[in-house]
ZABALO-923925 format. One record per residue (C-alpha): chain; x, y, z. Coordinates in pm, 1 decimal. Example, Ala and Ser with C-alpha at 12.3 -4.5 7.8 and 13.67 -1.06 7.14 Angstrom:
! residues 2
 chaine     east    north       up
      A   1230.0   -450.0    780.0
      A   1367.0   -106.0    714.0
This chain:
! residues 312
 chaine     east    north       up
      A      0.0      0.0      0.0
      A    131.4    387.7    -85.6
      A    275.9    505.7    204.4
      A      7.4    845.9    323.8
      A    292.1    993.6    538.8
      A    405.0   1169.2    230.3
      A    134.9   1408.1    180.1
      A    173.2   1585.1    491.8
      A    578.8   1675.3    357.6
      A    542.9   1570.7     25.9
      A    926.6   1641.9   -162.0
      A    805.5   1927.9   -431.9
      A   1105.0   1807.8   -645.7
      A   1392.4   1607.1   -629.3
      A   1670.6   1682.1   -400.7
      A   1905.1   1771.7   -695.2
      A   1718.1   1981.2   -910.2
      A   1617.0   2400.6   -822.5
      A   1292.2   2370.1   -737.4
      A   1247.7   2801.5   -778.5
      A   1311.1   2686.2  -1154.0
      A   1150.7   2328.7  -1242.9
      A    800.1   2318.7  -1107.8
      A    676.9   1996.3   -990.3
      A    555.1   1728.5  -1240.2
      A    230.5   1462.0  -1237.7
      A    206.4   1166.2  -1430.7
      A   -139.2   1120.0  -1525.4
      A   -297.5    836.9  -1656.4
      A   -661.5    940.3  -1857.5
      A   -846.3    961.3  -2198.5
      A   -890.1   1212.3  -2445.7
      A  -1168.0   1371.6  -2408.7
      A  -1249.2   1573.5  -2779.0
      A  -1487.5   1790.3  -2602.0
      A  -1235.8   1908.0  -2440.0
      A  -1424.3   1891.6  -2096.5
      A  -1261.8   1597.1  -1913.5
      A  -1032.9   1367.2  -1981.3
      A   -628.5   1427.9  -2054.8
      A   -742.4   1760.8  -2170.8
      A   -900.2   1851.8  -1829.1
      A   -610.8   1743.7  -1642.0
      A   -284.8   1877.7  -1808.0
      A   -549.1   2254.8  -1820.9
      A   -570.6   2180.6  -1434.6
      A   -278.3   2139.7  -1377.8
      A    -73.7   2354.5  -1533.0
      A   -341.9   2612.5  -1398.4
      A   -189.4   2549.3  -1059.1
      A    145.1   2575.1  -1102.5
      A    250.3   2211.3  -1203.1
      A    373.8   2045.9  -1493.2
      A    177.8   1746.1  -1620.8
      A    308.8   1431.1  -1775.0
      A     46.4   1340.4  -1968.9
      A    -37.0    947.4  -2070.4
      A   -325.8    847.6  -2279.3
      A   -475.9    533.9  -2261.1
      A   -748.5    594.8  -2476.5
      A   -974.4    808.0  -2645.5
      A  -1364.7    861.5  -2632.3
      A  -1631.3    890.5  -2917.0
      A  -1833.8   1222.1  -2732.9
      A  -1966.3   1589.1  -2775.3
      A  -2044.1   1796.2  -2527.6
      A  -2384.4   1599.6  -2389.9
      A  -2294.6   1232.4  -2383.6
      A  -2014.3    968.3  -2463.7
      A  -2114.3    768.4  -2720.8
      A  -1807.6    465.3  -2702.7
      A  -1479.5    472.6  -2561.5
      A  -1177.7    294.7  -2726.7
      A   -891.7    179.6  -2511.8
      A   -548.0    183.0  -2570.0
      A   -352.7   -202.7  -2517.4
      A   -135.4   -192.4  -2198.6
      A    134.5   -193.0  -2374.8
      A    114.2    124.9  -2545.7
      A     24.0    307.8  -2190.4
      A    307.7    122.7  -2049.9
      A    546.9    239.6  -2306.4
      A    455.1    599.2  -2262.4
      A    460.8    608.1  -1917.9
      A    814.0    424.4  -1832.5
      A    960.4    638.3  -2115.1
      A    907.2    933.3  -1931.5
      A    945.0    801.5  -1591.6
      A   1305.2    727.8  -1655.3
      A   1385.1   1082.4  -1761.5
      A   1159.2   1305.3  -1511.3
      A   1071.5   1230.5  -1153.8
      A    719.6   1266.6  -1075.2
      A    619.2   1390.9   -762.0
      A    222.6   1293.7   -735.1
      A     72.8   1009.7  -1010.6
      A   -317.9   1068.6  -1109.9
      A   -526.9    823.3  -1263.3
      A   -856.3    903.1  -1492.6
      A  -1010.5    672.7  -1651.9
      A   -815.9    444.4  -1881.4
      A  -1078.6    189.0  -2026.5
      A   -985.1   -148.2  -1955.1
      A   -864.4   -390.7  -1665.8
      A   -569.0   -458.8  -1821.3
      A   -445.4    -76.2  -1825.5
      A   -558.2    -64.6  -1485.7
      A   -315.4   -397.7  -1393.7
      A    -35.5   -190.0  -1607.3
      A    -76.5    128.7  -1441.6
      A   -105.7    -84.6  -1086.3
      A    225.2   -222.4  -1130.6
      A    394.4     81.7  -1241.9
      A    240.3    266.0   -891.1
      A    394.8    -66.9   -675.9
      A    796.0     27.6   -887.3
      A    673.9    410.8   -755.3
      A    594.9    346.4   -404.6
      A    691.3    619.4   -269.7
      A    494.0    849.6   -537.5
      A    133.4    940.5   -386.0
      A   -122.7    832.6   -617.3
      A   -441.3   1006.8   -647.8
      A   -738.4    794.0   -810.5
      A  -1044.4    942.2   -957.6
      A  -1360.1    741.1  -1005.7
      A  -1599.7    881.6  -1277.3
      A  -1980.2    775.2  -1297.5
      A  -1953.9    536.6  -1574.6
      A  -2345.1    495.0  -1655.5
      A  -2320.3    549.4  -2015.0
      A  -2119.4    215.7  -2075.8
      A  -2215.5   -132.7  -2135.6
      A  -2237.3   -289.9  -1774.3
      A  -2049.2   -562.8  -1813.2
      A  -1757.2   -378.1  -1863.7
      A  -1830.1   -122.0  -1555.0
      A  -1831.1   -420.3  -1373.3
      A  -1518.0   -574.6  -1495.6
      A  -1295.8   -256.2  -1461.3
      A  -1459.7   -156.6  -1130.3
      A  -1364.3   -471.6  -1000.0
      A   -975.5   -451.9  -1161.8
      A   -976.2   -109.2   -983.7
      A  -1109.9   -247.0   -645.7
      A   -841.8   -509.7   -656.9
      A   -554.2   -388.8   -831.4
      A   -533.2     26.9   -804.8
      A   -710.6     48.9   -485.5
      A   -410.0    -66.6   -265.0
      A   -201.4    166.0   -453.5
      A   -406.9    435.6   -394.6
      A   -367.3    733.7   -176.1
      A   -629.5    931.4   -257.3
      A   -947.3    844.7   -405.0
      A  -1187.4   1101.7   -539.9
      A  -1559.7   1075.5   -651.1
      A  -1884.5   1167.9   -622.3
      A  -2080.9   1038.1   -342.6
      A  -2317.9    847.5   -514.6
      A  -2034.8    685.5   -773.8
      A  -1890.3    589.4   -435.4
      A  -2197.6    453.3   -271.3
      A  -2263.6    233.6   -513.0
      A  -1939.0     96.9   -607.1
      A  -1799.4     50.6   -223.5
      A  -2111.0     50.6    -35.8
      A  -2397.7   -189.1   -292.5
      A  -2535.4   -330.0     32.6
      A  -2610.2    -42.1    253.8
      A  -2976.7   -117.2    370.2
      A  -2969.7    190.8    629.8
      A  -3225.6    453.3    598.7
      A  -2968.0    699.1    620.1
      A  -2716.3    795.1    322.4
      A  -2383.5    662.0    423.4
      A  -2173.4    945.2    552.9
      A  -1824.7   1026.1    357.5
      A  -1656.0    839.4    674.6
      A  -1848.6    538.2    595.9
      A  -1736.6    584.6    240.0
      A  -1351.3    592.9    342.1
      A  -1438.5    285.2    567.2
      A  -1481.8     93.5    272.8
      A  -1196.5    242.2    106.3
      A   -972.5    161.6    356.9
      A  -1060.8   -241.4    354.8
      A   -896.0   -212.3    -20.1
      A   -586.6     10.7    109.4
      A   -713.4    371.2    106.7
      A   -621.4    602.4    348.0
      A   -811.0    920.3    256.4
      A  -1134.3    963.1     44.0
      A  -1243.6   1275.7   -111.3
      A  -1633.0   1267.4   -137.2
      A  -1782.9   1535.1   -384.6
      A  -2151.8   1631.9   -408.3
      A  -2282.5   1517.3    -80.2
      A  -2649.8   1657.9    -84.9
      A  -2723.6   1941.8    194.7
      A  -3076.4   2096.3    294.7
      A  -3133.1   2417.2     65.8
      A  -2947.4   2352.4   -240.9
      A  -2596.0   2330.6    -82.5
      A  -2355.6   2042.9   -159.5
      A  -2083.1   1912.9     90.8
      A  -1724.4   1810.8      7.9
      A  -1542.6   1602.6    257.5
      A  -1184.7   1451.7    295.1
      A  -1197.1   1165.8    522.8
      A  -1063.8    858.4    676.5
      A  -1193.5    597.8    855.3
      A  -1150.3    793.9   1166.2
      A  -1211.6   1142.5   1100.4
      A  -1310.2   1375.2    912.2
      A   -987.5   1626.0    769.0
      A  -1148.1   1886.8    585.8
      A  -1514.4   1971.8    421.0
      A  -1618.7   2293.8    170.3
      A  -1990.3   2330.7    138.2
      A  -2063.6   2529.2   -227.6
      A  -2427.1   2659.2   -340.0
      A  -2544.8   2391.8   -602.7
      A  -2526.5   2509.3   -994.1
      A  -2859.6   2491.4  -1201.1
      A  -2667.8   2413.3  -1492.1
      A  -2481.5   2036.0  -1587.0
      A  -2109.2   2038.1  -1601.1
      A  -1881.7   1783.5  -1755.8
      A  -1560.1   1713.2  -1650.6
      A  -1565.2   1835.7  -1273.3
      A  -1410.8   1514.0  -1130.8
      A  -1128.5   1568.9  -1388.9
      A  -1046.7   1915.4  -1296.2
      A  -1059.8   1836.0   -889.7
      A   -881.6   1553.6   -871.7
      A   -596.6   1754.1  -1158.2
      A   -565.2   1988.3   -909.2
      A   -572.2   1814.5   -558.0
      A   -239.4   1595.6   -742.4
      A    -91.6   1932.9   -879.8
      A   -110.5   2122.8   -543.5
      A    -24.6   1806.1   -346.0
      A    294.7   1731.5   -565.1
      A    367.4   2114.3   -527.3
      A    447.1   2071.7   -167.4
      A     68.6   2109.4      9.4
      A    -37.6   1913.8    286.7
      A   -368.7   1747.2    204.3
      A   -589.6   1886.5    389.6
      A   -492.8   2277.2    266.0
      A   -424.0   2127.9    -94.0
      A   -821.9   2001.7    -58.8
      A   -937.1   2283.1     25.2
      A   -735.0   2493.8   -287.5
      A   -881.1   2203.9   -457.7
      A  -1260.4   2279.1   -393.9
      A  -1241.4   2661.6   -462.3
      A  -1063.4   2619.6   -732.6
      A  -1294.2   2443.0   -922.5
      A  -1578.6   2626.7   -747.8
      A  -1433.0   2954.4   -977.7
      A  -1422.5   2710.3  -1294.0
      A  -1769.5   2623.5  -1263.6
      A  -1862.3   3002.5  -1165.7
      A  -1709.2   3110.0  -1491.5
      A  -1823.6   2785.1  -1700.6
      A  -1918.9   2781.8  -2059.3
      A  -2119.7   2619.7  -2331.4
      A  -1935.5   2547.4  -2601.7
      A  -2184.0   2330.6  -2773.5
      A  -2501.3   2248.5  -2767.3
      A  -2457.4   1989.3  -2416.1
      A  -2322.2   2010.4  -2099.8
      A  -2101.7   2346.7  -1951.1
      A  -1775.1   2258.5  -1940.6
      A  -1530.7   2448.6  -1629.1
      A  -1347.9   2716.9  -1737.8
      A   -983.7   2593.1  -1626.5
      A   -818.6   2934.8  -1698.5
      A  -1073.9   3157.6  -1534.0
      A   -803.2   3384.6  -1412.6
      A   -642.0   3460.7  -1745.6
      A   -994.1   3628.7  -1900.9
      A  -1011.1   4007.0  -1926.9
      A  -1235.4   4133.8  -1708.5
      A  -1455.6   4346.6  -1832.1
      A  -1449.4   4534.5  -2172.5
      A  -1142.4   4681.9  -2309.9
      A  -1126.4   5053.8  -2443.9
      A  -1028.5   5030.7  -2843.1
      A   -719.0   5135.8  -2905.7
      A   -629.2   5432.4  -3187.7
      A   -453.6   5353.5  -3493.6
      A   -126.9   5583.0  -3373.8
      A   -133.2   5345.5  -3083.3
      A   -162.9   5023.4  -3260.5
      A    137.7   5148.4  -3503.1
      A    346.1   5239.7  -3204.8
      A    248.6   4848.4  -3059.7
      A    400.6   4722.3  -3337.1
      A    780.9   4867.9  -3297.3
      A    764.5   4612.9  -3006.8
      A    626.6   4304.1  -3257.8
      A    860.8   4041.1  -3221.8
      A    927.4   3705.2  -3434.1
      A    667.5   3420.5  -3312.0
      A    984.7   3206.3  -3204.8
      A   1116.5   3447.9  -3000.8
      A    835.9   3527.3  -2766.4
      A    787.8   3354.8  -2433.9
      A    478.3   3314.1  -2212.8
């Protein structure tokens, strides 16, 4: 099982390298997503939002617009396995984040590449997977229970995706609590469990980290009428990024949360489905902008430089 002790002093780079100069770097394991709202696309946005570097791996791509996912094609573990030890062996990564990758058998890879990384906090997201055939949710839940699970540091979902999948026999009246929801975790090697979406009395959803024993942190946020896709991408991008930057888990939640609270605040429709989370909220103009005169704009262009040359 991952050792937790390292996100309370996780290393934000390795010993020898300037950490002022190299920020620190996730491997993540996920899809592409051609929406553009989830997926490899939400997490190397994410991330890079928050001051990390992202080492991205896809293990697959989905068939989707913007309202559902229509198939999902998996790449062979050998191809994910490839890309990831390629990299591994030329950058150290600090934090390792896993979407979803389509099959048991990239879920076995991806296992056994966490157990050479032991030391590397892995943070897990589980997605609702509804719109796929159910004899395959069931097959790579149960890879995931089995084989990621005890590699797992973190585990992130929504509280119903996590109800169902850890908790199918819960007969109490009661929803189970996010503590009961790490309980279960922790039988398969999980020390902490984010739980996302946990309804409240007047439209107010709760976010807890927990264990088994307590309860770490919670945000409550003011429910959005609208649908989003790609939430669980963008949380769980940034909880690795901030952890792997040198947060403790608990504040690094808590970044987490409002961070993607102000991506869903300033969400957009790009299509005709879902709102997907603005990931670079803070780089938008605000407001309008005055126009600018034509002896300006030929004064702005002294300063035009050669597209090679400039630097963001």
């Amino acid at each position: 099982m991952t050792n937790p002790i390292p996100l309370t002093s996780v290393e934000a780079a390795d010993e020898e390298s300037d950490s002022d100069a190299t920020p620190a770097c996730v491997l993540v394991f996920n899809a592409n997503d051609p929406s553009g709202a989830g997926g490899i696309s939400a997490d190397v946005t994410a991330i890079a939002s928050v001051g990390a570097h992202a080492l991205a791996v896809v293990t697959g791509a989905y068939a989707r617009d913007t309202a559902e996912i229509f198939d999902h094609f998996a790449f062979d573990e050998e191809t994910v396995a490839e890309q990831a030890r390629a990299i591994l062996e030329d950058v150290p990564a600090q934090v390792i984040k896993v979407g979803f990758v389509g099959s048991p058998e990239n879920l076995s890879t991806i296992a056994e590449i966490a157990a050479d990384y032991a030391d590397v906090p892995l943070v897990a997201y589980m997605p609702n997977l509804s719109w796929w055939d159910e004899g395959q949710i069931d097959l790579y839940l149960d890879a995931f229970r089995e084989l990621l699970l005890p590699q797992t540091t973190v585990l992130v979902g929504n509280h119903s995706t996590l109800w169902r999948w850890l908790l199918p026999e819960w007969s109490s009246e009661r929803s189970p609590t996010a503590r009961d929801i790490a309980k279960a975790a922790a039988e398969m090697g999980v020390p902490y469990t984010l739980v996302t979406g946990i309804p409240l009395p007047d439209q107010f959803l709760d976010n807890v980290l927990a264990t088994p024993q307590a309860v770490l942190c919670s945000e409550k946020f003011e429910r959005f009428e609208a649908v989003f896709s790609g939430a669980g991408d963008t949380l769980s991008a940034a909880l690795a990024a901030l952890v792997a930057s040198g947060s403790d888990l608990a504040a690094a939640t808590t970044e987490a949360l409002g961070y993607l609270d102000r991506c869903l605040d300033g969400g957009f429709r790009p299509g005709m489905g879902n709102v997907v989370p603005d990931r670079l909220f803070w780089a938008q103009p605000e407001g309008e902008t005055e126009a600018i005169t034509d002896e300006e704009a030929q004064a702005l262009q002294v300063f035009d430089m050669p597209a090679h040359d400039t630097k963001h």
